[in-house]
C-alpha positions as CSV (number, residue, x, y, z in Angstrom):
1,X,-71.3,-29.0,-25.0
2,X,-69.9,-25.8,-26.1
3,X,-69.6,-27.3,-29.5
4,X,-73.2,-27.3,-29.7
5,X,-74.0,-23.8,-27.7
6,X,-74.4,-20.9,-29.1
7,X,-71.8,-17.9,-29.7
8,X,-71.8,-15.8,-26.4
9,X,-74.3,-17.8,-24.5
10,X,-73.7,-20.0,-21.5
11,X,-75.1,-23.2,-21.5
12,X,-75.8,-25.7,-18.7
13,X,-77.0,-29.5,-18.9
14,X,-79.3,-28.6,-15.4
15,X,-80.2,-25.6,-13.0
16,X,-79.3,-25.9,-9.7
17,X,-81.7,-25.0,-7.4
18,X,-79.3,-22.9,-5.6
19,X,-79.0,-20.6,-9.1
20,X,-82.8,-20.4,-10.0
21,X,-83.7,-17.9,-7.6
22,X,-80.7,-15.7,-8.1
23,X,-80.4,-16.2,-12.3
24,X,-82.9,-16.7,-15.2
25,X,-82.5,-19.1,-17.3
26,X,-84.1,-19.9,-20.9
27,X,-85.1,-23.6,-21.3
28,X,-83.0,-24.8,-25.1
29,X,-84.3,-28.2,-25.0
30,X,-82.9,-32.4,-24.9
31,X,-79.6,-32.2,-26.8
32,X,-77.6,-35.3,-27.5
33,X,-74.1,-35.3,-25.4
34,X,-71.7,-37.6,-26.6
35,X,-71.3,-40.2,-23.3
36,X,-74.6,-38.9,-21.5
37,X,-77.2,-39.4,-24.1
38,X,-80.0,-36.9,-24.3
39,X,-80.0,-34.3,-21.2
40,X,-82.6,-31.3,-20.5
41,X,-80.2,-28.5,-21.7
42,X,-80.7,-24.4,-20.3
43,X,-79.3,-21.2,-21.7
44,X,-78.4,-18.7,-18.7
45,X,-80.0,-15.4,-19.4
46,X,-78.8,-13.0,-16.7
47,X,-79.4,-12.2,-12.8
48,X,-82.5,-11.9,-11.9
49,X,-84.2,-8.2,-12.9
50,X,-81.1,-8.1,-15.0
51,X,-80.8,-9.4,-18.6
52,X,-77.9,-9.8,-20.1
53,X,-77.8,-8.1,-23.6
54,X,-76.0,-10.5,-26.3
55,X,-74.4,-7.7,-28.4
C-alpha cells in the first residue's frame, strides 16, 4: 500500500478502535490491494487536538 499512499502520509487499510480515540484519522476511500481486493483505506492525521503539519 505505500505504493499507492501519498508522500509523507501514513496510511492504514482499518482503524482500530483502540487508535480512534487517541488519533484522527482522514477517511481516503476503497483502494484496490493487490491479494485483498478493494479495502476501506484511512490517512492518519495526528493525535487528537494535535495535527500533524505535512511540510
Amino acid at each position: 500500500m505505500t505504493t499507492t499512499a501519498e508522500p509523507n502520509r501514513i496510511q492504514s487499510c482499518h482503524v482500530f478502535d483502540s487508535l480512534q480515540d487517541k488519533f484522527e484519522t482522514e477517511r481516503r476511500g476503497c483502494m484496490d490491494v493487490k491479494g485483498k481486493g478493494s479495502i476501506d483505506t484511512f490517512y492518519l492525521v495526528g493525535r487528537r487536538g494535535q495535527v500533524m503539519s505535512c511540510d
